[in-house]
SETOR-142489 format. One record per residue (C-alpha): x, y negated, z; residue number from 1. Coordinates in Angstrom, 3 decimals. Layout:
! SETOR-142489
X;Y;Z;NUM
...
END
This chain:
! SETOR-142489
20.606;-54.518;-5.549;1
23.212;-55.695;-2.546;2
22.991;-54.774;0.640;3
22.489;-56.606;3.166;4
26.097;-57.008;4.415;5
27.682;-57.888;0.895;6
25.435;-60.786;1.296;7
26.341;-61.462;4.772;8
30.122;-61.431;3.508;9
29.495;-63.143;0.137;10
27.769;-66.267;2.111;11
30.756;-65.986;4.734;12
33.218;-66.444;2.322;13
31.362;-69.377;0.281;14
31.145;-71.202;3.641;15
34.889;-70.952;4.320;16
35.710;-71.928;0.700;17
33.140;-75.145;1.369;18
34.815;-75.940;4.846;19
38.594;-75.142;3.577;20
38.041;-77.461;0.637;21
36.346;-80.491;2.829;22
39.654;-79.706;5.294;23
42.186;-80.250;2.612;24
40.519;-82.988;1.386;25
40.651;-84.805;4.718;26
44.559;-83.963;5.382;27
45.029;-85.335;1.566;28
42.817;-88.166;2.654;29
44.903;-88.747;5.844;30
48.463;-88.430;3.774;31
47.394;-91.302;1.511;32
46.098;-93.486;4.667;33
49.467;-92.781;6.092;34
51.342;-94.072;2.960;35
49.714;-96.910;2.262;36
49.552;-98.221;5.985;37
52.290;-100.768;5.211;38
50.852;-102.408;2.638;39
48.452;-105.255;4.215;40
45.722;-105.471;1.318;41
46.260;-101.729;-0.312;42
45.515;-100.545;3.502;43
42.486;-102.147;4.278;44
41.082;-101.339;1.283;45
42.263;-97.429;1.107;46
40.598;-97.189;4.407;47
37.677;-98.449;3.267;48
37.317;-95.868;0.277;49
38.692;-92.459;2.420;50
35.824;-93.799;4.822;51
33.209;-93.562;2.284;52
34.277;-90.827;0.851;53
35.253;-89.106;3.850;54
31.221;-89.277;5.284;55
30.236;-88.172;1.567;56
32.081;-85.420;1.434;57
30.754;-84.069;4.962;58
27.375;-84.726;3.296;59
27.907;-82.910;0.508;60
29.553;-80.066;2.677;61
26.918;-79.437;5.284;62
24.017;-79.555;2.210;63
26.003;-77.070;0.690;64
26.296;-74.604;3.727;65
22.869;-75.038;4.539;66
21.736;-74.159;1.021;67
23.755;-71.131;1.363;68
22.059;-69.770;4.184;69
18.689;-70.750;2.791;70
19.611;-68.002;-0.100;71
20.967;-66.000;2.341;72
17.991;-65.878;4.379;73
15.658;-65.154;1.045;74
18.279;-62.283;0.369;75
17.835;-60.871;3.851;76
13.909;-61.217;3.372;77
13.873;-59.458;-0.301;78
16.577;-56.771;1.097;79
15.293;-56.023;4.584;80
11.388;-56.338;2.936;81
10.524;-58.776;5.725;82
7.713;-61.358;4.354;83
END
């Protein structure tokens, strides 16, 4: 059975991961904006799409973080025997 802290640093590290990935994604997602600025019609629509997927992805990544500290709360409760 884990301890308490290897949970603790397990769930720290899956956050970072989560919040490292949704960071790159939004400096790849600012490097293509950047390219494609020039052209009129690519531009607009470009925008558009790193929009969209730009609020999805924070979605996805703040449903993910909380899910991880709803396990890591059930972990504390089963380790620390708290009911």
């Amino acid at each position: 059975m884990p301890s308490y802290r290897e949970v603790q640093s397990a769930v720290r590290v899956e956050k970072f991961r989560i919040w490292f990935a949704w960071f790159s994604g939004g400096f790849i997602m600012l490097g293509i904006a950047l390219a494609t600025q020039h052209i009129h019609i690519v531009s607009v629509i470009t925008q558009v799409l790193l929009i969209v997927l730009g609020i999805l992805s924070t979605i996805a990544a703040v449903r993910m973080a909380n899910a991880l500290n709803r396990k890591a709360e059930a972990a504390r409760k089963e380790i620390l025997g708290d009911l």
